[in-house]
N, C-alpha and C positions, 0 to 999 in steps of 0.2 A: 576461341576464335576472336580475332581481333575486331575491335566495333569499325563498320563499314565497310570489310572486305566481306566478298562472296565466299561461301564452301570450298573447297578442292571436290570435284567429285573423282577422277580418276587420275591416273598415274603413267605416262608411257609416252611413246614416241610418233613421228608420223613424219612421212618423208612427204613435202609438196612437189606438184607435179613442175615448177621452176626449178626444182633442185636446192629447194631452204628443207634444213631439217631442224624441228623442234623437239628435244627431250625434256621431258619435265611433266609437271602438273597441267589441268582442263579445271573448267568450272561445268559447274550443269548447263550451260549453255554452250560447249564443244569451244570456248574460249581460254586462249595460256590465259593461267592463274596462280600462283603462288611461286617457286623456284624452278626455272627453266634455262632453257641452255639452247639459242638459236645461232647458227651457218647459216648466212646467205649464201648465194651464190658465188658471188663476184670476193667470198671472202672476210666480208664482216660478220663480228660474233659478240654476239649481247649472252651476257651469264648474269643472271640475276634474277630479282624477280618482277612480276608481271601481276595486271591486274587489269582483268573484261580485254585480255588478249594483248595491253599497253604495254612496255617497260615502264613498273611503276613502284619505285621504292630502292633499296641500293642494288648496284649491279656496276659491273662493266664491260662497255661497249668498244671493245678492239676493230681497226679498222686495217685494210688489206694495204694499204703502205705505212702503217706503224704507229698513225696518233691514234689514241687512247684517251676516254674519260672514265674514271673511278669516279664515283659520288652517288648523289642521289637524282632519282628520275619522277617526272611525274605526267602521266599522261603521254607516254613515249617520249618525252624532252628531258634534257639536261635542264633540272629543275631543282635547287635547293645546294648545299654544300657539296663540291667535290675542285678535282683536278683534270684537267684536260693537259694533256702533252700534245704536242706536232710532232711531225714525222720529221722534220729540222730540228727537234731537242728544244725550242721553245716549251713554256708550261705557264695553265695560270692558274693560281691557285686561291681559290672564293665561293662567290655566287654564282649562280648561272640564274637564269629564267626561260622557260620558254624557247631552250636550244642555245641562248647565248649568253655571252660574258653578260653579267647585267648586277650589279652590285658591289658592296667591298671586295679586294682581293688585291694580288698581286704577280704582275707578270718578271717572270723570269726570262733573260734569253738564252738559246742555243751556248752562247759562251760564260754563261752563269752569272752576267749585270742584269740589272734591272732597267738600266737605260738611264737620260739623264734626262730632265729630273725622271728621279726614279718612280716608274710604274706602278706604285702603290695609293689603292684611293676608292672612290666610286667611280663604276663604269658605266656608262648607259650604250647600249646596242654596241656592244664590243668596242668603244672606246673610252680614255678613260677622259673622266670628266672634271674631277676635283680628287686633287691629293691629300690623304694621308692617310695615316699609321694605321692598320687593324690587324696584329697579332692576334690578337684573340680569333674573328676570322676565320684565318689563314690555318690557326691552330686546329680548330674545327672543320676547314677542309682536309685536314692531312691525317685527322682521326674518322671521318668518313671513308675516304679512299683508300686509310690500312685497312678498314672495317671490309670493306667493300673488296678489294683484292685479295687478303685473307679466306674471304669467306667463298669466293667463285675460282680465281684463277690458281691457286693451290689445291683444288678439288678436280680439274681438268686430268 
């Protein structure tokens, strides 16, 4: 068991009375916990894992008009390395924090520039703020995200 995650106590599914269905793992306290696989209603679908019932660790969270994040989650949020796409083919590829763009990365657009001057730097609350270069990064978002799509959206 990994140090500070809870047990899995059980294994299975359960339809709520909204119409969200969760398959996966419970902890002893009837919370998602370990790899799980939730449908909301309206169409969003988190694959990933979970922890005290959170999206907490890699996963990804597909959305009912097309954008997409692969990375990593903490506390229910886009939180740590991944990629977020729009549903217009925009992408950014970094940090998040706390649900948002929030660190080094680099925004891609729909037509595959980066914008001028070009969109690479630190961001703070979704804009960017100071320029330049983090391959490195960007590297490690894109090795999150195969990690992360590999491991959920190939198993669907």
């Amino acid at each position: 068991m990994d140090e500070g995650r809870l047990p899995v106590a059980a294994e299975g599914g359960y339809n709520y009375d909204d119409r969200t269905i969760y398959v996966g793992s419970w902890n002893f306290g009837g919370k998602r916990q370990g790899e799980g696989h939730l449908q909301l209603p309206d169409g969003t679908r988190y694959d990933g894992l979970f922890e005290n019932g959170l999206f907490h660790g890699i996963g990804v969270l597909s959305f009912p008009d097309g954008a997409k994040y692969e990375g990593e989650f903490f506390d229910g949020w886009f939180h740590g390395y991944g990629i977020f796409w729009r549903s217009d083919g925009m992408k950014h590829e970094g940090e998040f924090r706390g649900g948002k763009i929030w660190g080094l990365g680099l925004t891609t657009f729909s037509d595959n520039s980066h914008g001028f001057p070009r969109n690479e730097g630190f961001f703070h609350e979704c804009q960017m703020k100071t320029s330049s270069r983090c391959p490195q990064v960007i590297k490690k978002a894109q090795r999150v995200a195969f990690i992360a799509r590999n491991k959920y959206i190939y198993k669907r």
